[in-house]
GUVEX-927266 format. One line per field, with one value per residue (C-alpha): x, y, z. Coordinates in pm, whole numbers, plus 32768, in hexadecimal, padded with zeros to 4 digits. Example, Ala and Ser with C-alpha at 12.3 -4.5 7.8 and 13.67 -1.06 7.14 Angstrom:
! residues 2
xx = [84CE 8557] $
yy = [7E3E 7F96] $
zz = [830C 82CA] $
! end
This chain:
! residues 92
xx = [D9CD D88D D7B3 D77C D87E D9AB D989 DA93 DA31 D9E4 D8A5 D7B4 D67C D5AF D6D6 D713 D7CF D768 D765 D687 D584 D60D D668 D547 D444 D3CE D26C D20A D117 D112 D2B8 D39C D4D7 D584 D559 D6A3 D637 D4E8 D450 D459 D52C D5C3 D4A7 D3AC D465 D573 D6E0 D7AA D772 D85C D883 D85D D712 D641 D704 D62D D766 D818 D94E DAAB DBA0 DBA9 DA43 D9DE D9B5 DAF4 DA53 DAA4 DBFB DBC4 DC29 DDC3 DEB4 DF57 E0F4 E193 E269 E18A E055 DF2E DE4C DD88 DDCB DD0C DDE7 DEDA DF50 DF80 DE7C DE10 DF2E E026] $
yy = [4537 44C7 43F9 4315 41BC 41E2 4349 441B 4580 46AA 46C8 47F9 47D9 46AF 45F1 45BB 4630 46F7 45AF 44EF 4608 46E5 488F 495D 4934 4A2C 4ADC 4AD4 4A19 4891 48E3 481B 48C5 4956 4A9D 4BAB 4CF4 4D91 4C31 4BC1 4B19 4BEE 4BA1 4C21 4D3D 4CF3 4D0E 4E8A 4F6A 5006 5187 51FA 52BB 51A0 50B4 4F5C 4E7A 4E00 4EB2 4E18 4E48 4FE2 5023 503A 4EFC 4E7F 4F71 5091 504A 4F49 4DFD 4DB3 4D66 4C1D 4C46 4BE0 4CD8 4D87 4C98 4D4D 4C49 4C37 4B8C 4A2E 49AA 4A1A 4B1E 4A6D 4A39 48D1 48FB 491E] $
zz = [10AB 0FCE 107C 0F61 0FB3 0EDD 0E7F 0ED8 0E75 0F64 101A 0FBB 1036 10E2 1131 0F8A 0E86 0D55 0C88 0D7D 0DAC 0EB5 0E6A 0E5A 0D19 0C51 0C89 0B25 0ADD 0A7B 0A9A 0B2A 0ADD 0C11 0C4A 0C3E 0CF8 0D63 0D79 0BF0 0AF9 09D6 08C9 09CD 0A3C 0B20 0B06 0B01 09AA 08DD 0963 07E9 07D1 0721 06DD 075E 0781 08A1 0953 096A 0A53 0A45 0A5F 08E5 07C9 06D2 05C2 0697 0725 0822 08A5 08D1 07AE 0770 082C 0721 0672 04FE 054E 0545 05AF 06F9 07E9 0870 097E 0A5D 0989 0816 0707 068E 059B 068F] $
! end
C-alpha cells in the first residue's frame, strides 16, 4: 500500500501511488504526466497506435482506435454503445 498515512491505493514506484507521485513520469519535457510505453505519456508519444496506416489515434482493445472497429460493445442486448465499466456503458 501507498506510503502516504491513510491512503489505501497500490504502490507503483518509490513506495507511492500514482496519486502521491509514484509510477514512472514522462520524459517530455517540463511534463509531469505519467508516461504509458517507451518512456512517455500519450501527448508526447507514448501509449499503443491504431494499426490503420496513419491513423494518429490510440488503439482499443483489438489493436486499432473506435473509428476503425475497436474497443468492446456495451452487453446489453441492440446497444451499440461502448463500453466503460465492467462490460456496460454509462447508460447502463
Amino acid at each position: 500500500r501507498c506510503s502516504v498515512e491513510g491512503c489505501k491505493k497500490q504502490v507503483q514506484t518509490r513506495r507511492l501511488c500514482k496519486a502521491h507521485g509514484g509510477g514512472v513520469r514522462c520524459r517530455g519535457p517540463d511534463c509531469q504526466k505519467l508516461a504509458q510505453s517507451r518512456g512517455f505519456c500519450v501527448a508526447h508519444g507514448g501509449g499503443r497506435r491504431c494499426a490503420v496506416d496513419a491513423c494518429p489515434k490510440l488503439a482499443q482493445y483489438s489493436g486499432v482506435c473506435l473509428s476503425h472497429g475497436g474497443g468492446r460493445r456495451c452487453c446489453v442486448p441492440e446497444c451499440t454503445k461502448f463500453v466503460q465499466i465492467r462490460g456496460y456503458c454509462k447508460l447502463h
